[in-house]
PDB file with one MODEL, atoms N, CA, C and O in Angstrom:
MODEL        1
ATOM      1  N   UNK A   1       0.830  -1.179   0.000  1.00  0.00           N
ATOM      2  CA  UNK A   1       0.000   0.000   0.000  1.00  0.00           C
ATOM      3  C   UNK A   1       0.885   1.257   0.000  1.00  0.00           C
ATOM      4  O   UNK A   1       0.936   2.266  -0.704  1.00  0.00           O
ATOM      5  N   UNK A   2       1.590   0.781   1.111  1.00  0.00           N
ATOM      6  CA  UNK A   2       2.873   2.617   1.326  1.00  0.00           C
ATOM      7  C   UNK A   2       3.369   1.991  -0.252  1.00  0.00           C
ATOM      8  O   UNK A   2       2.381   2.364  -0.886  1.00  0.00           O
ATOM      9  N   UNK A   3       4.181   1.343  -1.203  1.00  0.00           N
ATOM     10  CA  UNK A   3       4.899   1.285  -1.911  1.00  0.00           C
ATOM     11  C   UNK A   3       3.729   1.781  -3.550  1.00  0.00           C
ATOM     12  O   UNK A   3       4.140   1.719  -4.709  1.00  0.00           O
ATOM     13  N   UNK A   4       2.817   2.068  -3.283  1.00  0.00           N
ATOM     14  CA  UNK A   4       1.816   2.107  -4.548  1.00  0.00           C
ATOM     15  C   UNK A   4       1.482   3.909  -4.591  1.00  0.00           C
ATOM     16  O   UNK A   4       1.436   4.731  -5.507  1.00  0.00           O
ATOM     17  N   UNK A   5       1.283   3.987  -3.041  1.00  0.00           N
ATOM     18  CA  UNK A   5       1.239   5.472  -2.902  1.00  0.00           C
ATOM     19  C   UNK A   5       2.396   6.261  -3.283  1.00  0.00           C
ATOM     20  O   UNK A   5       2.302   7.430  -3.655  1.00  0.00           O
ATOM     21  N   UNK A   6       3.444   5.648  -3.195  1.00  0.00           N
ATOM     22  CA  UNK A   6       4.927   6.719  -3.553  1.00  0.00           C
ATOM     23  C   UNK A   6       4.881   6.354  -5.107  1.00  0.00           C
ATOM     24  O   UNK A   6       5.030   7.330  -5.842  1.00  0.00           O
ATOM     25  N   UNK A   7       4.712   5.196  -5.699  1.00  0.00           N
ATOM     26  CA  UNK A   7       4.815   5.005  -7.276  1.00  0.00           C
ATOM     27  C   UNK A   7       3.770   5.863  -7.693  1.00  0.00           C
ATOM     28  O   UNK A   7       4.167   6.683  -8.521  1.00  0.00           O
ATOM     29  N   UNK A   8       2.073   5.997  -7.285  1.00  0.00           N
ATOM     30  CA  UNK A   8       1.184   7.076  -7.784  1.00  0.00           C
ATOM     31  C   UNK A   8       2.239   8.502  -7.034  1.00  0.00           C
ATOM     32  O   UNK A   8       2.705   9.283  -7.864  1.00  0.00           O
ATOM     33  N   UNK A   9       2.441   8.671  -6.095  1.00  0.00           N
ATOM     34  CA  UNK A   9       3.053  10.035  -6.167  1.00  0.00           C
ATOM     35  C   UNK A   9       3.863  10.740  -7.267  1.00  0.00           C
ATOM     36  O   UNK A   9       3.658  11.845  -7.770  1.00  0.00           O
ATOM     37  N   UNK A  10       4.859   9.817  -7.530  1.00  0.00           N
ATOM     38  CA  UNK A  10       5.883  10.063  -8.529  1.00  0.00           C
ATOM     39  C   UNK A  10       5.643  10.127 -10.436  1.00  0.00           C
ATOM     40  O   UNK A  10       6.361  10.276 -11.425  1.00  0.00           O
ATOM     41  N   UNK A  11       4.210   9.916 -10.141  1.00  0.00           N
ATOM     42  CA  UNK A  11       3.380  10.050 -11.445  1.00  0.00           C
ATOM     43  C   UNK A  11       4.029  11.306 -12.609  1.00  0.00           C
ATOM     44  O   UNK A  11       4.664  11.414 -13.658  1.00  0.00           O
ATOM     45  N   UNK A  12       3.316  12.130 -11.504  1.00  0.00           N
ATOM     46  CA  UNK A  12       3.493  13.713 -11.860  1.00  0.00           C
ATOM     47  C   UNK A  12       4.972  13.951 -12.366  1.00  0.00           C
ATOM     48  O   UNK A  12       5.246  14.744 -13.267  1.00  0.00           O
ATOM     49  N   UNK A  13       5.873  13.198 -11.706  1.00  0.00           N
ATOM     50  CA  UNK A  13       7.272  13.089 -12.390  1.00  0.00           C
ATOM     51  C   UNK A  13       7.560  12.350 -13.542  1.00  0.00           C
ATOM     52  O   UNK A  13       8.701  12.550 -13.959  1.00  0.00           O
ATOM     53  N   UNK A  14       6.975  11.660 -14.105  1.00  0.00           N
ATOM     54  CA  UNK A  14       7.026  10.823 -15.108  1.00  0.00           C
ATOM     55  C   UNK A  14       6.196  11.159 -16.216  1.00  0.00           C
ATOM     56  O   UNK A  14       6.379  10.731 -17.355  1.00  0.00           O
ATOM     57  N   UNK A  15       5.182  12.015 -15.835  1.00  0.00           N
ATOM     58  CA  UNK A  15       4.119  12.709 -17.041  1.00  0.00           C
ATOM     59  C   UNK A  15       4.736  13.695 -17.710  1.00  0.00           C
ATOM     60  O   UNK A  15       4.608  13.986 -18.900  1.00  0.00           O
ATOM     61  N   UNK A  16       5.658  14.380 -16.595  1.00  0.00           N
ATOM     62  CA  UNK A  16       5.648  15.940 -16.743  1.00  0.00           C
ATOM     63  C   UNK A  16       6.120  16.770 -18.107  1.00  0.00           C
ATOM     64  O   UNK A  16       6.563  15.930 -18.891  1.00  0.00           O
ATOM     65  N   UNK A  17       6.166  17.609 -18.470  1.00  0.00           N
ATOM     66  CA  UNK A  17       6.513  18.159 -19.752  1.00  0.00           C
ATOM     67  C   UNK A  17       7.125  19.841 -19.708  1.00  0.00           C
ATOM     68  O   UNK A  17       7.010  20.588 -18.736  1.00  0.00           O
ATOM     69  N   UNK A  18       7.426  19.999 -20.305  1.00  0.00           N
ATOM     70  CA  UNK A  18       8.658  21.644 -19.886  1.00  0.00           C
ATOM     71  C   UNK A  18       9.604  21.474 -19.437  1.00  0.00           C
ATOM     72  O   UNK A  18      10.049  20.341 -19.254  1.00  0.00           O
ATOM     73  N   UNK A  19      10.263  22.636 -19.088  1.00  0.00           N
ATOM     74  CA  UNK A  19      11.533  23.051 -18.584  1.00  0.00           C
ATOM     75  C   UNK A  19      12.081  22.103 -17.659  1.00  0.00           C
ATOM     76  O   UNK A  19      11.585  22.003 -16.537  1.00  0.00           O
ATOM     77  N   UNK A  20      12.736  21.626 -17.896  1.00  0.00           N
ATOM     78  CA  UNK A  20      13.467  20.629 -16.927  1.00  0.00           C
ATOM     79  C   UNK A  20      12.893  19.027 -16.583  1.00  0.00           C
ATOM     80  O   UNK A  20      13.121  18.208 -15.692  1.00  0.00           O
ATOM     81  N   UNK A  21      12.042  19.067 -17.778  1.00  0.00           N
ATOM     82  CA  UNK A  21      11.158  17.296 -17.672  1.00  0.00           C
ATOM     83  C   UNK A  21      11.795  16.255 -17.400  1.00  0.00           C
ATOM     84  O   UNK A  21      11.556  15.332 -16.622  1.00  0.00           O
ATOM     85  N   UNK A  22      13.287  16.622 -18.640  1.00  0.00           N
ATOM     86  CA  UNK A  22      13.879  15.738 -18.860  1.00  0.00           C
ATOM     87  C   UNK A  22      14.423  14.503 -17.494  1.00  0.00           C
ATOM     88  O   UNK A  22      14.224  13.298 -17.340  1.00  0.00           O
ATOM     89  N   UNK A  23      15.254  15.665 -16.613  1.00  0.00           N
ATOM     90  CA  UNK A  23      15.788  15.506 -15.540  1.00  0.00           C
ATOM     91  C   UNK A  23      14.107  14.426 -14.649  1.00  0.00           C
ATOM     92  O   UNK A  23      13.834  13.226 -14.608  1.00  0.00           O
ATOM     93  N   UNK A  24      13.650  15.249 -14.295  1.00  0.00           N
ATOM     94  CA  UNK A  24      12.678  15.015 -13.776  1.00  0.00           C
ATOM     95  C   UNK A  24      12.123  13.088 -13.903  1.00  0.00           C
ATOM     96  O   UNK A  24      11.949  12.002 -13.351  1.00  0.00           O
ATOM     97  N   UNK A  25      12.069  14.124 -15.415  1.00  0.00           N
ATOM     98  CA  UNK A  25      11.512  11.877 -15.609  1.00  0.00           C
ATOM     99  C   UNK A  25      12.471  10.966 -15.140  1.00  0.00           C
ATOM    100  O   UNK A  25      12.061   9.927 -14.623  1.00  0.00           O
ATOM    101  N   UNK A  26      13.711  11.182 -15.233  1.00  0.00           N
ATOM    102  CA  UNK A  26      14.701  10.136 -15.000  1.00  0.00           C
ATOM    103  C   UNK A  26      14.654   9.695 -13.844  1.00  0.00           C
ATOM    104  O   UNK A  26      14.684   8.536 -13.429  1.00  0.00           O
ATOM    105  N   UNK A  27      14.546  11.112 -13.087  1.00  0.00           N
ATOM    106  CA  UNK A  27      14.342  10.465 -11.501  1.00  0.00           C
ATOM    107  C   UNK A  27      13.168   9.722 -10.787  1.00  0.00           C
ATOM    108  O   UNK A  27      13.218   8.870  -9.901  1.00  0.00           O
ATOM    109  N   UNK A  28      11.872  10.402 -11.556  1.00  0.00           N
ATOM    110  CA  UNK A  28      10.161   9.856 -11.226  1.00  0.00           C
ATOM    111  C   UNK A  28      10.961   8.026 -11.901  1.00  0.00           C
ATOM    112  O   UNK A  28      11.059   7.048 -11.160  1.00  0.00           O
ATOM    113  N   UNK A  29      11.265   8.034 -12.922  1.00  0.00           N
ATOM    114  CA  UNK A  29      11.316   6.432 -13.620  1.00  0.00           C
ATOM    115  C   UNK A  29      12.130   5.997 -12.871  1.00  0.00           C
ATOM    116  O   UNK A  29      12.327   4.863 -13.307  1.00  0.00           O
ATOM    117  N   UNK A  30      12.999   6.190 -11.677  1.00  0.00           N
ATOM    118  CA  UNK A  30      14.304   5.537 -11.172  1.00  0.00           C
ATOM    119  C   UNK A  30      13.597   5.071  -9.668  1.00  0.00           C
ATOM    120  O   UNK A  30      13.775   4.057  -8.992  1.00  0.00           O
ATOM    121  N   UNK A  31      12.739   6.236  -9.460  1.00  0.00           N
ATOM    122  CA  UNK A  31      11.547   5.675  -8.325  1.00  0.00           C
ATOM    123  C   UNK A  31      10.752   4.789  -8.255  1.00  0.00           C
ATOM    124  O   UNK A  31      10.562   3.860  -7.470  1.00  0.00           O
ATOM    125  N   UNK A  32      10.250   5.178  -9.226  1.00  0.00           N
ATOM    126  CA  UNK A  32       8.683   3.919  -9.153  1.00  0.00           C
ATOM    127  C   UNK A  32       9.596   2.611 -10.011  1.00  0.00           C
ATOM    128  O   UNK A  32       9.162   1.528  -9.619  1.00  0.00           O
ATOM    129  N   UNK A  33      10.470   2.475 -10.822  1.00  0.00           N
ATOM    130  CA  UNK A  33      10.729   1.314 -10.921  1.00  0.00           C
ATOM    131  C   UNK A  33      11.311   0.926  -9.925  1.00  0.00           C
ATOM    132  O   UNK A  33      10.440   0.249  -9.379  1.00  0.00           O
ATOM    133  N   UNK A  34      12.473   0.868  -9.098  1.00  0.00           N
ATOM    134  CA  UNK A  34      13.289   0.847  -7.938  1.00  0.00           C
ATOM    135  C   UNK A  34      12.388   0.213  -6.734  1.00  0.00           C
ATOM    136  O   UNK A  34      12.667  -0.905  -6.302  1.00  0.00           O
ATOM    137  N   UNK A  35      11.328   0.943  -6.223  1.00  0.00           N
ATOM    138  CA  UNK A  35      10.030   0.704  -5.293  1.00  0.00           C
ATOM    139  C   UNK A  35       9.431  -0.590  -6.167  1.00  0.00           C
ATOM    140  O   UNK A  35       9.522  -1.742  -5.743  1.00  0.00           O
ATOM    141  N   UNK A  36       8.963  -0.331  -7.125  1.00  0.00           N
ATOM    142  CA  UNK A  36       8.136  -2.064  -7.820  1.00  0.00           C
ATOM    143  C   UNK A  36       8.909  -3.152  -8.050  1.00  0.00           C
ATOM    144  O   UNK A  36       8.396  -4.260  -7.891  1.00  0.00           O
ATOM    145  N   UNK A  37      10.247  -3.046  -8.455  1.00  0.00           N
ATOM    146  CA  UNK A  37      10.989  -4.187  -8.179  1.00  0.00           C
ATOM    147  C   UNK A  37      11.809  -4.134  -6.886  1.00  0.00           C
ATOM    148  O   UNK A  37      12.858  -4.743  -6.677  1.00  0.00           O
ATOM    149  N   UNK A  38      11.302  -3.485  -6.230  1.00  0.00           N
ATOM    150  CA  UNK A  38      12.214  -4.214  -4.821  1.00  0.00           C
ATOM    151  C   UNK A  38      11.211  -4.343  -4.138  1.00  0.00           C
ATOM    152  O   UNK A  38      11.510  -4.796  -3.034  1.00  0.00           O
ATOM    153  N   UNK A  39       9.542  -4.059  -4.329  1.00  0.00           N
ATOM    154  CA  UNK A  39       7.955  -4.747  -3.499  1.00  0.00           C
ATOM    155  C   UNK A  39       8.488  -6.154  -4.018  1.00  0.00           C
ATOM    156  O   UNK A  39       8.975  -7.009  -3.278  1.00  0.00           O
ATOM    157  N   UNK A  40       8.322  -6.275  -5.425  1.00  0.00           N
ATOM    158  CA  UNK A  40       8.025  -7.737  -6.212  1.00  0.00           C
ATOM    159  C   UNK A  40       9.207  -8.706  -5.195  1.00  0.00           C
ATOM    160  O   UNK A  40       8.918  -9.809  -4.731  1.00  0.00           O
ATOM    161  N   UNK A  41      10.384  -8.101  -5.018  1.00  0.00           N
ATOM    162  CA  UNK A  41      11.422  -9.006  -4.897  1.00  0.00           C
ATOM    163  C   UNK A  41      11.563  -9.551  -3.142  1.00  0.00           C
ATOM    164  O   UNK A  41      12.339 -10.299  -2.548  1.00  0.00           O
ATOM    165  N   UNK A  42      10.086  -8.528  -2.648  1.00  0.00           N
ATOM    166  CA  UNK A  42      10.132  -9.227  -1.098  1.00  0.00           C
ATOM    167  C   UNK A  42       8.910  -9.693  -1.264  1.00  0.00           C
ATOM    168  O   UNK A  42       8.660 -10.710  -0.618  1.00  0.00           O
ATOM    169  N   UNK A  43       8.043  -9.253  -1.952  1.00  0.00           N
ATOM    170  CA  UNK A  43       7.187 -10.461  -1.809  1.00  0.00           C
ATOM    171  C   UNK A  43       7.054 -11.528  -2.592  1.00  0.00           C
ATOM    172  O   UNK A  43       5.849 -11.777  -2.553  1.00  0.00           O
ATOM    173  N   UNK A  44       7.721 -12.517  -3.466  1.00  0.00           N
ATOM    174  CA  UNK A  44       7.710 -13.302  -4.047  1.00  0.00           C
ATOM    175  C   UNK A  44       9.521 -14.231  -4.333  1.00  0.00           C
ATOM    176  O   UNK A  44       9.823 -15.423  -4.384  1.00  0.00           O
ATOM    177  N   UNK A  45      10.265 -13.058  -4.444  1.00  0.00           N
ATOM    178  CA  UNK A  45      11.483 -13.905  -4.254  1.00  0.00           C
ATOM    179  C   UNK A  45      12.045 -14.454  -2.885  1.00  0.00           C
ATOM    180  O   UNK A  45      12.284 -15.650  -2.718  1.00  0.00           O
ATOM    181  N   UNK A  46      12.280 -13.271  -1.704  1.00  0.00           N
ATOM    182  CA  UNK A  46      11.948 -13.604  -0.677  1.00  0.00           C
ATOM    183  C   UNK A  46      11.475 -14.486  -0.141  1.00  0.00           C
ATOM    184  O   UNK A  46      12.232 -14.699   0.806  1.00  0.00           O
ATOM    185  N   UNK A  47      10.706 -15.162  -0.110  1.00  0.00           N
ATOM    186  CA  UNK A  47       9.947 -16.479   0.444  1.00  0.00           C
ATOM    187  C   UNK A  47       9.843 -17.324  -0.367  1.00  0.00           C
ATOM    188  O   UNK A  47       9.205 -18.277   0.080  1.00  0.00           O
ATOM    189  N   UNK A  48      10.169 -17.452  -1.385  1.00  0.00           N
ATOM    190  CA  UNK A  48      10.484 -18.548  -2.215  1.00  0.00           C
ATOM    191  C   UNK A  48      11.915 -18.728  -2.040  1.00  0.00           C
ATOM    192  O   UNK A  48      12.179 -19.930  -2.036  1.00  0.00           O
ATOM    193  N   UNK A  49      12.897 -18.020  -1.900  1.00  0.00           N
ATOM    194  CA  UNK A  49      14.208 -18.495  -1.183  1.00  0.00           C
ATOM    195  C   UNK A  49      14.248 -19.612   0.301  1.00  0.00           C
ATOM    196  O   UNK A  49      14.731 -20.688   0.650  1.00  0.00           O
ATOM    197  N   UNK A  50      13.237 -18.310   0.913  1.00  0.00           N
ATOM    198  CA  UNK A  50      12.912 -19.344   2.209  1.00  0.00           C
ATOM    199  C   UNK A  50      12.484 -20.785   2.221  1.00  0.00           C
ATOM    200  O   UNK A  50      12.967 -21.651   2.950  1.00  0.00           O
ATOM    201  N   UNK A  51      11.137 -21.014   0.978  1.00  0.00           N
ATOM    202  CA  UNK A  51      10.916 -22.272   0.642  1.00  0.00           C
ATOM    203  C   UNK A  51      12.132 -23.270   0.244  1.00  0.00           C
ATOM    204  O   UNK A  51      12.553 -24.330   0.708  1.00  0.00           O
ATOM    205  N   UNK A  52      12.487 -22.447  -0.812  1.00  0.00           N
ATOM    206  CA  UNK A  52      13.714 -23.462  -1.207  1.00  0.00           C
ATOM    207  C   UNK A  52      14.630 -23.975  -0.331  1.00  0.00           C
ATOM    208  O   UNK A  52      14.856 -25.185  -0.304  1.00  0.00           O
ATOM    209  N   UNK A  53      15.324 -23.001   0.570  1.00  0.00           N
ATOM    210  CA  UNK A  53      16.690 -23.339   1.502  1.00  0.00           C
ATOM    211  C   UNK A  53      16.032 -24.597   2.494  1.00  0.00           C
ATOM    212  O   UNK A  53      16.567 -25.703   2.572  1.00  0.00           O
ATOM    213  N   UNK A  54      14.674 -24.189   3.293  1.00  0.00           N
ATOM    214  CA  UNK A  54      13.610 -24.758   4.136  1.00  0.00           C
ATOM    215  C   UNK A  54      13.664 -26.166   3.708  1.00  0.00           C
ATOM    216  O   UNK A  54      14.156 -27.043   4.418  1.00  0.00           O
ATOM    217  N   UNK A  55      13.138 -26.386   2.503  1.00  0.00           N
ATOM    218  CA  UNK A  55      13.138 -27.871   1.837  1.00  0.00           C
ATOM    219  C   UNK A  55      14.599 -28.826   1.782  1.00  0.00           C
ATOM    220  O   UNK A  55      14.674 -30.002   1.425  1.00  0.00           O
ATOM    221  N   UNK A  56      15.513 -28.101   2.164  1.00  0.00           N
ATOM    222  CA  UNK A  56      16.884 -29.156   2.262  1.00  0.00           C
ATOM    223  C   UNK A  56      16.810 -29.497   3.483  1.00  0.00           C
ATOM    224  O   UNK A  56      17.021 -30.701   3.626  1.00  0.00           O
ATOM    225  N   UNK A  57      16.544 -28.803   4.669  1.00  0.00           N
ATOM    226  CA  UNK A  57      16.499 -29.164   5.888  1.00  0.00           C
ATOM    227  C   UNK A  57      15.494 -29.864   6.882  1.00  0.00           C
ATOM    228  O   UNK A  57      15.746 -30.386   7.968  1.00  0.00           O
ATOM    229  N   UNK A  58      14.270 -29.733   6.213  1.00  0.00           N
ATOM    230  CA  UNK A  58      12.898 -30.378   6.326  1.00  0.00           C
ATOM    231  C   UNK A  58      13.025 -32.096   6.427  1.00  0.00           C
ATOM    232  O   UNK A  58      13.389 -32.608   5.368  1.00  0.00           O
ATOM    233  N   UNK A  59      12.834 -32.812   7.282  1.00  0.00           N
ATOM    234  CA  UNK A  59      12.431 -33.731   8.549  1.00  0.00           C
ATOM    235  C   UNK A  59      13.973 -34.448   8.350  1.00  0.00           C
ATOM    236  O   UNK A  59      14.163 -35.567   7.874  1.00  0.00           O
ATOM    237  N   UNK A  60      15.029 -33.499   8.843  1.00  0.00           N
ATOM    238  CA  UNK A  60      16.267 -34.238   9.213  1.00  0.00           C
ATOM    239  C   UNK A  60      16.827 -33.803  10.577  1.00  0.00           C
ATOM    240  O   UNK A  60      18.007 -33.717  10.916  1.00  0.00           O
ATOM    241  N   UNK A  61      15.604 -33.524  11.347  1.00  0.00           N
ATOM    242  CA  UNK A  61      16.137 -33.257  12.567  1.00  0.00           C
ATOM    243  C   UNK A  61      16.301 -34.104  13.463  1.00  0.00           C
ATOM    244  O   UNK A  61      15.454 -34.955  13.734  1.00  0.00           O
ATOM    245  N   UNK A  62      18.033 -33.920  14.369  1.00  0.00           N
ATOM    246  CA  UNK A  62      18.111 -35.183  15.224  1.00  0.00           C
ATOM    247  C   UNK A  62      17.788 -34.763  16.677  1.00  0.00           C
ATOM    248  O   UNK A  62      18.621 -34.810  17.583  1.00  0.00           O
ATOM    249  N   UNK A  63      16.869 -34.465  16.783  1.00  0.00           N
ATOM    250  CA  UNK A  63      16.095 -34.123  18.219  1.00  0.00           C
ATOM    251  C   UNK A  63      15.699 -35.742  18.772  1.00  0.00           C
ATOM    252  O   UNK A  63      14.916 -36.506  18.207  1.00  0.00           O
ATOM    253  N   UNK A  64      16.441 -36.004  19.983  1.00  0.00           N
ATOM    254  CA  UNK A  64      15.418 -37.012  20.221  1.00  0.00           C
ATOM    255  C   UNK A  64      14.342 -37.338  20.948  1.00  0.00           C
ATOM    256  O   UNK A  64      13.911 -36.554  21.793  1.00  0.00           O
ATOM    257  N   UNK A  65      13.732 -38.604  20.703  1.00  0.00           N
ATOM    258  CA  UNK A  65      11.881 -38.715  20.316  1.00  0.00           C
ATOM    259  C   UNK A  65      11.908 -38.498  22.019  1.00  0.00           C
ATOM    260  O   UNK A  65      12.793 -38.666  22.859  1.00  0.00           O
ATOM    261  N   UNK A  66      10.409 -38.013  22.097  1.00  0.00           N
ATOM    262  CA  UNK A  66       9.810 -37.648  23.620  1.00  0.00           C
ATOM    263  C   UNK A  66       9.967 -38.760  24.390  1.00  0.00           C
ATOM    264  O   UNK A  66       9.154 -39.556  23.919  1.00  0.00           O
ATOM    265  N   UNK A  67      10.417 -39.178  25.112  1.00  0.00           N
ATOM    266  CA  UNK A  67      10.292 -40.270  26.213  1.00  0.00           C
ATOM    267  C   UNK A  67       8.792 -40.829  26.505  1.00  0.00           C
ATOM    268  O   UNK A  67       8.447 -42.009  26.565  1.00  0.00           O
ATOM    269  N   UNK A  68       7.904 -39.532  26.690  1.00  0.00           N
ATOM    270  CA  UNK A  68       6.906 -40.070  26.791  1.00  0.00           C
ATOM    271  C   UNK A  68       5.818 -40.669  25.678  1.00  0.00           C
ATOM    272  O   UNK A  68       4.646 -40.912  25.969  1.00  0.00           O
ATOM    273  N   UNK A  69       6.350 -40.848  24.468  1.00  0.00           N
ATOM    274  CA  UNK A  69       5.376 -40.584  23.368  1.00  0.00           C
ATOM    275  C   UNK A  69       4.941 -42.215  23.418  1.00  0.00           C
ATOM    276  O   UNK A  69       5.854 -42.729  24.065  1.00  0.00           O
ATOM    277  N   UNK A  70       4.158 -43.082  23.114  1.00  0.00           N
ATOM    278  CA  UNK A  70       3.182 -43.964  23.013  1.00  0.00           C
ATOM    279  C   UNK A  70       4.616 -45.084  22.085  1.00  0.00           C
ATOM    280  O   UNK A  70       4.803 -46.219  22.524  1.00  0.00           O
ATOM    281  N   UNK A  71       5.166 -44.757  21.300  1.00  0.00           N
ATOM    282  CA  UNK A  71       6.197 -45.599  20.567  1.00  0.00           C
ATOM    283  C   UNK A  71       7.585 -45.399  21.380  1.00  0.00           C
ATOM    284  O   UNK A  71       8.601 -45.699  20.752  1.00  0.00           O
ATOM    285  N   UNK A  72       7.723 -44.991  22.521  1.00  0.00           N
ATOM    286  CA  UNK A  72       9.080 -45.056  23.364  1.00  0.00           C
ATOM    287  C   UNK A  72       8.381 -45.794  24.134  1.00  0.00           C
ATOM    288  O   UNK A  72       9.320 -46.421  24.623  1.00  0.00           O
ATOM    289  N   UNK A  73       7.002 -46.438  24.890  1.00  0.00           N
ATOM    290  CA  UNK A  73       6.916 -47.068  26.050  1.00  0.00           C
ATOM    291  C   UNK A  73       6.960 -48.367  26.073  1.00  0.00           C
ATOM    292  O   UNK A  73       7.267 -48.997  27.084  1.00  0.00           O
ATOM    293  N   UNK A  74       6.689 -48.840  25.076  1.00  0.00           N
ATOM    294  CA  UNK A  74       6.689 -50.337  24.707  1.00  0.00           C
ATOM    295  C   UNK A  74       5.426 -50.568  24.805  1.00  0.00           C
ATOM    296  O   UNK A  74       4.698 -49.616  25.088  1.00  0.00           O
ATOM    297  N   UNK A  75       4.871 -51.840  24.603  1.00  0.00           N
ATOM    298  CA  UNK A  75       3.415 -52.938  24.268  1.00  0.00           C
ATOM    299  C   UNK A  75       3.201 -52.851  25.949  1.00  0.00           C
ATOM    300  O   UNK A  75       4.091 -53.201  26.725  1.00  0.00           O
ATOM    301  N   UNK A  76       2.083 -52.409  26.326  1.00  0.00           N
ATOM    302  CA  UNK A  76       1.352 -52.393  27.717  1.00  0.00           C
ATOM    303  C   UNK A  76       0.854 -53.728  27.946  1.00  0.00           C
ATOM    304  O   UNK A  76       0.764 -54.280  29.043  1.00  0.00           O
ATOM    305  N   UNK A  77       0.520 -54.226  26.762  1.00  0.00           N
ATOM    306  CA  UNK A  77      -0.309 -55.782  26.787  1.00  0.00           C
ATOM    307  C   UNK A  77       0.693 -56.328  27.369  1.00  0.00           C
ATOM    308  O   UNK A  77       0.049 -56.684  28.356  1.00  0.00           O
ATOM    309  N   UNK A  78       1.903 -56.754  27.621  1.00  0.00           N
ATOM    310  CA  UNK A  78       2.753 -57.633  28.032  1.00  0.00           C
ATOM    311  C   UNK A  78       3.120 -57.448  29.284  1.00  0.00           C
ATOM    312  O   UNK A  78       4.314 -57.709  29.431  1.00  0.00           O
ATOM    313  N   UNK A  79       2.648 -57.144  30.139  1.00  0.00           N
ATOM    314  CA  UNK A  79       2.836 -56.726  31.671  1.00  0.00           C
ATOM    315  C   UNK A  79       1.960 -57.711  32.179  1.00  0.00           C
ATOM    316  O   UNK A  79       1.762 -57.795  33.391  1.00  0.00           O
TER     317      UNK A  79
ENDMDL
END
């Protein structure tokens, strides 16, 4: 939302026409592109990095099992 409001702000810099446009546009176009690819690149590259790195490490953890869990106590029937 903040990143859409500064790209519509910078409009007026990118429309503009007369004395000194030139300048002007370069900087309005160095804004709003700059702001839209660096939104795009946290919301979609960003967490797809996370996915990716996430997936090498995903169920190789050597934590060991709860003591109390139902498969550490053994068969109750045999008592």
């Amino acid at each position: 939302m903040t990143t859409a409001a500064m790209v519509f702000g910078v409009m007026p810099l990118i429309t503009a026409s007369g004395a000194g446009a030139v300048s002007r546009f370069n900087m309005g176009l160095v804004i709003a592109t700059g702001l839209s690819i660096g939104t795009l690149f946290t919301l979609f590259v960003v967490p797809a990095m996370y996915v990716m790195l996430g997936a090498d490490h995903g169920g190789t953890s050597k934590r060991p099992e709860d003591p109390a869990s139902p498969a550490m106590q053994g068969d109750a029937t045999s008592i």
